[in-house]
C-alpha positions in Angstrom: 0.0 0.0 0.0 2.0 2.3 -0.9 -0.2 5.5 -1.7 -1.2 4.3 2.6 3.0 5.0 3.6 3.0 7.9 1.4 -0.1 9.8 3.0 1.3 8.5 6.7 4.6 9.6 5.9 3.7 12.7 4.6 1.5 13.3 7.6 4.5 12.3 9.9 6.8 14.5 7.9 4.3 17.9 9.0 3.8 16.5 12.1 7.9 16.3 13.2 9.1 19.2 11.0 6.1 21.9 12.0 5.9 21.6 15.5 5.4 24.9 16.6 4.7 26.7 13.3 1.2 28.4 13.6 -0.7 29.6 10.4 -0.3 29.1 7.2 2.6 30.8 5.3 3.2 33.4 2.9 4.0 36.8 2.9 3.6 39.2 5.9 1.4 41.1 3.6 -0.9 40.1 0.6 -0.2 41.1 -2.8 -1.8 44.1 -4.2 -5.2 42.6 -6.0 -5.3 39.7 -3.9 -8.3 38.6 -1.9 -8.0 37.9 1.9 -10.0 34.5 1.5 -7.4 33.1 -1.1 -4.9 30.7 1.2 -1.7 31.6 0.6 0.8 28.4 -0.3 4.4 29.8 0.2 5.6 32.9 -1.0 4.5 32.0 -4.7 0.8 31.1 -4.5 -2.6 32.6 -3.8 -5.5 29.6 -4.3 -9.0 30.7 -4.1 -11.5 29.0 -2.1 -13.0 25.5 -4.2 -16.8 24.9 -3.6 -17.2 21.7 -1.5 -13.8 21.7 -0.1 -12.5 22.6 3.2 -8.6 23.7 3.6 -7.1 20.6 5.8 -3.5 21.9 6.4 -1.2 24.9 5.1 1.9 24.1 6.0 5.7 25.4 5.8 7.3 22.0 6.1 10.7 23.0 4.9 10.5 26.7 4.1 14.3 27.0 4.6 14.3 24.7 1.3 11.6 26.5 -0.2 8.8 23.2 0.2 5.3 24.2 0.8 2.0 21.8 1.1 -1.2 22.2 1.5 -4.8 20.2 1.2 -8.0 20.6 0.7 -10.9 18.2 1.8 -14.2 16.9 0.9 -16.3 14.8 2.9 -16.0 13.1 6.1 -12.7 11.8 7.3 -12.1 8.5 7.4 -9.8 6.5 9.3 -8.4 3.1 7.6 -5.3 1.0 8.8 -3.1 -0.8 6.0 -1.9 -4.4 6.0 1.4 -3.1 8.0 -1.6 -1.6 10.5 -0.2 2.1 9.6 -3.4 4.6 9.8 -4.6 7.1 7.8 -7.7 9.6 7.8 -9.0 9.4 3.8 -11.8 11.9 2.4 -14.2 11.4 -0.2 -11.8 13.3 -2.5 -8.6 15.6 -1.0 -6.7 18.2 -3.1 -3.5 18.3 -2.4 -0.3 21.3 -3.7 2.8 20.6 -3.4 5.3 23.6 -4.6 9.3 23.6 -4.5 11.5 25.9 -5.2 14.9 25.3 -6.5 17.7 27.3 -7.7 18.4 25.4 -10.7 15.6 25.0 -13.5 17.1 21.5 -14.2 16.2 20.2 -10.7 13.1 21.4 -10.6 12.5 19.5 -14.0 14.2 17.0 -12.0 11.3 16.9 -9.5 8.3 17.2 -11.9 9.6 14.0 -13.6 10.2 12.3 -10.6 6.4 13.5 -9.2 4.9 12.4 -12.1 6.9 8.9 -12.0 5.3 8.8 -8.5 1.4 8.9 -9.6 2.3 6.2 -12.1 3.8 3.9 -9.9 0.2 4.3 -7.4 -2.6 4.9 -10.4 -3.1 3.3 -13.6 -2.6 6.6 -15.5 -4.3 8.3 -18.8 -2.7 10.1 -21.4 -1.0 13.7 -20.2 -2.3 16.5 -22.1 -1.1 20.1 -21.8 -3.2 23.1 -20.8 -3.1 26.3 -19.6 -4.5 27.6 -16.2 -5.1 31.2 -14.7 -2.0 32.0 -17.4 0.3 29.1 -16.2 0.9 26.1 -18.4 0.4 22.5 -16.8 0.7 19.2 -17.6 -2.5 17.0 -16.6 -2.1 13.2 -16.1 -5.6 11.8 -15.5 -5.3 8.7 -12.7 -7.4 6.3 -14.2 -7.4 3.4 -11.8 -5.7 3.2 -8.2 -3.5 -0.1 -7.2 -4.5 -2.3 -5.1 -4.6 -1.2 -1.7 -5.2 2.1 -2.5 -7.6 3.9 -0.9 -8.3 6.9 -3.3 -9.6 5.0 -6.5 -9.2 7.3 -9.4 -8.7 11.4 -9.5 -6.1 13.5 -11.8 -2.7 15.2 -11.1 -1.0 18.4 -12.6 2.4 20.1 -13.1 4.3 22.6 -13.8 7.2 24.8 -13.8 6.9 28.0 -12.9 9.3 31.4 -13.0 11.8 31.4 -10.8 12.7 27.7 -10.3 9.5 26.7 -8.8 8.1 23.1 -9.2 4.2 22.4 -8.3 2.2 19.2 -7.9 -1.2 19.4 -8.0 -3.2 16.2 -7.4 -7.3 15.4 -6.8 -7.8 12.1 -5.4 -11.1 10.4 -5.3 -13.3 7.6 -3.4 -15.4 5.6 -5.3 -18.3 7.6 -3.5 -17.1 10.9 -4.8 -19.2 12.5 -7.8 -17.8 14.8 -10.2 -15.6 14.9 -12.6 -11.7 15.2 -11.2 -10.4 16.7 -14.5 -13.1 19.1 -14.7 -13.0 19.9 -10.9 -8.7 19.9 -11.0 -9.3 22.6 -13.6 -11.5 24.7 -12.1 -8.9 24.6 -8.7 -6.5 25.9 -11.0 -7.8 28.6 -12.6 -8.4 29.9 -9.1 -4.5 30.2 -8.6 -3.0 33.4 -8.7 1.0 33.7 -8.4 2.9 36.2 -6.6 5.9 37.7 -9.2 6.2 40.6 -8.0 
């Protein structure tokens, strides 16, 4: 179960390396234009609120390596234990952004492949198709089928590079109970983003 380590260790990871950190992050001050409601994911994002989803966690986890995360939920948490009796809380559908920053533009290439080999090696995957988002070009993978032991069964992923050596992940995953469609609704989130160049 390997999507089951990767949500527990992720969970861990926030859990050891934000003790203490209150808030989400961002700048001290928001952007000229931008709204107060919009969470703010690092120093780079502004996301607008999604209808049917409630923010989960805005974390710093490794600011001083510029890695930011944050999640959105929908549904009612669940809590399910893996065959190594590991535990996780599972939504009908969580949005998740990941966003990296790197001083090199070839390491943050780097990363996008190595995300992307990630959500093939947990989700029987689609074709990836390029579009173009709130003026930011991404690459969307829809995930097609989850392995077994999986408990999100299907959703869709994007990425891109951004300015600035910036790397984002963008994923939807999705219950069997969840309706809607995750490419539609993974669009829709990213039109909302807004990005902070200035």
């Amino acid at each position: 179960m390997k999507i089951m380590k990767r949500i527990t260790a992720l969970a861990a990871l926030c859990a050891l390396l934000l003790a203490g950190c209150g808030g989400p992050s961002g700048p001290a001050g928001l952007p000229a234009g931008w709204e107060e409601d919009w969470t703010l994911v690092g120093d780079l994002l502004g996301v607008e609120p999604m209808e049917g989803f409630v923010l989960g966690e805005n974390k710093d986890a490794l600011g001083a390596a510029g890695l930011y995360y944050a999640t959105w939920t929908a549904g009612e948490g669940e809590s399910v234990t893996n065959d190594e009796d590991e535990e996780a809380t599972v939504y009908d559908a969580q949005l998740y952004v990941l966003i990296q920053q790197y001083k090199e533009t070839g390491k943050a290439e780097a990363a996008l492949e190595d995300w992307q080999g990630r959500e093939r090696e947990n989700y029987e995957s689609g074709e990836a198709v390029t579009g173009t988002h709130a003026g930011q070009e991404f690459t969307l993978l829809p995930l097609l089928k989850g392995k077994e032991g999986n408990p999100y069964t299907h959703g869709a992923a994007a990425f891109a590079l951004h300015e600035g050596g910036w790397a984002i992940c963008v994923e939807l995953l999705c219950r069997d109970r969840f309706g809607g469609e995750p490419e539609a609704i993974l669009a829709d989130f990213l039109d909302g983003f807004h990005y902070n160049d200035g």
